[in-house]
C-alpha positions as CSV (number, residue, x, y, z in Angstrom):
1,X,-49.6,69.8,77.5
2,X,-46.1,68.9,76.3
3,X,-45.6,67.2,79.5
4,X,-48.6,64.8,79.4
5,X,-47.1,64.0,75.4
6,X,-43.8,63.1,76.8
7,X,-45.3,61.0,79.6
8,X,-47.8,59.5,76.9
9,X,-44.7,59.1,74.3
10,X,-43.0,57.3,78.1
11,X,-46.2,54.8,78.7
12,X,-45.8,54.2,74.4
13,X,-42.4,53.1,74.6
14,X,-42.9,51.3,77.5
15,X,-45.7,49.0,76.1
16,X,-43.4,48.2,73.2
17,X,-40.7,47.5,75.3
18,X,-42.5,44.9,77.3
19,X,-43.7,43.3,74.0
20,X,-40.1,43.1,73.3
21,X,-39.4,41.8,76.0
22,X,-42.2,39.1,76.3
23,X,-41.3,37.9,72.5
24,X,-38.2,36.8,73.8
25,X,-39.1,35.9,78.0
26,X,-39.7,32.3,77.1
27,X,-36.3,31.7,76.0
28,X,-35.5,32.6,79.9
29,X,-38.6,30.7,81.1
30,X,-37.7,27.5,79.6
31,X,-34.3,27.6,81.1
32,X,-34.9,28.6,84.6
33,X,-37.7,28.6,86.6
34,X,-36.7,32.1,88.4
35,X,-39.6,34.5,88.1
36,X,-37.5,38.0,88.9
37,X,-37.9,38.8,84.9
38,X,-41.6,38.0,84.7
39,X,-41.8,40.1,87.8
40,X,-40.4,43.3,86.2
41,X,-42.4,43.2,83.4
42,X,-45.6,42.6,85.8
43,X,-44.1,45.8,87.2
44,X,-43.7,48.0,84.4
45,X,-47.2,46.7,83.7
46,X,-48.7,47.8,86.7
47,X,-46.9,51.2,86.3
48,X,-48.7,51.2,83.6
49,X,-52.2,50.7,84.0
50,X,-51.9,52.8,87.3
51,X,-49.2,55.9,86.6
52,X,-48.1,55.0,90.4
53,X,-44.0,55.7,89.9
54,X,-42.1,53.8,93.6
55,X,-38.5,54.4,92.5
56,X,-37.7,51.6,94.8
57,X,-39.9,49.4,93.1
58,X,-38.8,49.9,89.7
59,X,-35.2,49.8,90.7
60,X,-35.6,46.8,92.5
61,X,-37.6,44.8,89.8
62,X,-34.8,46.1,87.0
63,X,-31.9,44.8,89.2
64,X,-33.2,41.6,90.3
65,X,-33.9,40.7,86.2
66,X,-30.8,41.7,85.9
67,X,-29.3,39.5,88.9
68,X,-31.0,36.9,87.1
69,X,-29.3,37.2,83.9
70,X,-26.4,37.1,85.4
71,X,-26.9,33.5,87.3
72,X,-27.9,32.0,83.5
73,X,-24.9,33.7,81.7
74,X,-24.1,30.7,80.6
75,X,-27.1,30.2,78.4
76,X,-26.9,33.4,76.3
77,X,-30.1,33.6,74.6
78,X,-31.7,33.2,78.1
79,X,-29.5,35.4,79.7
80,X,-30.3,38.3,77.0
81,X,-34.2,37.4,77.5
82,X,-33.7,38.4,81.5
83,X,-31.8,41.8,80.6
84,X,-34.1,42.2,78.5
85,X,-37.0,42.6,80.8
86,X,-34.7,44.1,82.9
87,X,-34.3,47.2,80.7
88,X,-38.5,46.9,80.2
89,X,-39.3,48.3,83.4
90,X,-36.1,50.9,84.0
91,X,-38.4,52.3,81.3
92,X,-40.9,53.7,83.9
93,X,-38.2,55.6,84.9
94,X,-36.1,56.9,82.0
95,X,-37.8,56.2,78.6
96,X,-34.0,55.3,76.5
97,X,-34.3,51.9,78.6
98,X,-36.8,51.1,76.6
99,X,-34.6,50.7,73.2
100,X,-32.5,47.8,76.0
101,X,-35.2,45.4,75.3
102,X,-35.3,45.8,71.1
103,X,-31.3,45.5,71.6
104,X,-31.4,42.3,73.9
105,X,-34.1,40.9,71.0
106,X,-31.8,41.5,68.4
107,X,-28.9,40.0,70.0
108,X,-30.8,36.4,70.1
109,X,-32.0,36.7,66.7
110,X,-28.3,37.1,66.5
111,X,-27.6,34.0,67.2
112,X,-29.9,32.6,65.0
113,X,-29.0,33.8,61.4
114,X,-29.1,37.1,59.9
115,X,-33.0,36.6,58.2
116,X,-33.7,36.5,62.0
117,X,-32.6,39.5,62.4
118,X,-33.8,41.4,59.8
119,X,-37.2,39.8,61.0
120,X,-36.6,41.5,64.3
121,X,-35.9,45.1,63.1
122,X,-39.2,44.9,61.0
123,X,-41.4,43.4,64.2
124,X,-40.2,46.5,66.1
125,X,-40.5,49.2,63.6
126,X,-44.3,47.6,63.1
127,X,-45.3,47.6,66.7
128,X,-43.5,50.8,67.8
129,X,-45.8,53.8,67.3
130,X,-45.1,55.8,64.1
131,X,-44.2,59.1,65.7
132,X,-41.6,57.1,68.1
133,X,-39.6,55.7,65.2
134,X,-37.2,58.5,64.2
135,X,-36.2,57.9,68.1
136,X,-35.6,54.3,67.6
137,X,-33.6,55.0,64.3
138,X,-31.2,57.5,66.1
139,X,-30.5,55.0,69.0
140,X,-29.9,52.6,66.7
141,X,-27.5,54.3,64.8
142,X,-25.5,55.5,67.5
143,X,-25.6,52.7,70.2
144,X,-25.9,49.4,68.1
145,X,-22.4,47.5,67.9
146,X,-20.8,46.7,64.4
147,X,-21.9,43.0,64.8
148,X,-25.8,43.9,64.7
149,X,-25.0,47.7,63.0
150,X,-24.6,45.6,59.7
151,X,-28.1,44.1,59.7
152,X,-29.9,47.6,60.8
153,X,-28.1,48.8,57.4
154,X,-29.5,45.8,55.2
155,X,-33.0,46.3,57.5
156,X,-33.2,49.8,56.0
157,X,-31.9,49.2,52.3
158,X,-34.2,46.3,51.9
């Protein structure tokens, strides 16, 4: 029983991480026409809908998006959208990865003004399941950087 609710609680967090990660795909999609992000949220999809865990797969799929990023590090918002999908599917295989994608989200809004990211913190605490939040909360308080740890305080005084 408890291990069907983790593994539940594992597919949860891993739907919300690809929704994180597909907010924030087109800012990859527009810039390059390289389809190893897409690919690893198609992945972490398929894992999914069929429970069917290939370590190799989802290693792969997670690397190459991350590959990716790394050959558009010049564009940040772009480059953060590919590690962000990245972290979506290492989620099949260790469910922290999926906080990677809500980090790499907040680091674009970043970029665009601090009402940005205060919008961001509320979109994930709306779309992440209820029970899941005190999770999210802890690794945002220990694993955000000062530079987005700021807004994650106003988010939560608002």
């Amino acid at each position: 029983m408890l291990k069907e609710k983790l593994n539940e609680d594992k597919k949860l967090l891993a739907i919300w991480a690809i929704k994180c990660s597909e907010r924030v795909l087109p800012f990859f999609e527009s810039y390059s026409h390289d389809e190893r992000p897409r690919k690893a949220i198609e992945t972490c999809k398929e894992w999914i809908k069929t429970g069917i865990f290939s370590m190799k797969v989802i290693r792969t799929a997670s690397l190459d998006s991350h590959k990716a990023a790394s050959e558009v590090k010049e564009n940040d918002k772009s480059c953060f959208a590919a590690h962000a999908a990245g972290q979506a599917v290492a989620t099949c295989h260790v469910k922290e990865h999926a906080f990677g994608p809500a980090y790499y989200s907040l680091k674009i809004a970043a970029l665009d003004s601090e009402d940005k990211v205060i919008e961001e913190f509320k979109w994930q605490s709306e779309n992440l399941p209820e029970h899941l939040r005190k999770e999210w909360a802890e690794w945002n308080n220990k694993r955000l950087p000062k530079n987005l740890k700021k807004y994650w305080i106003k988010f939560l005084n608002r």
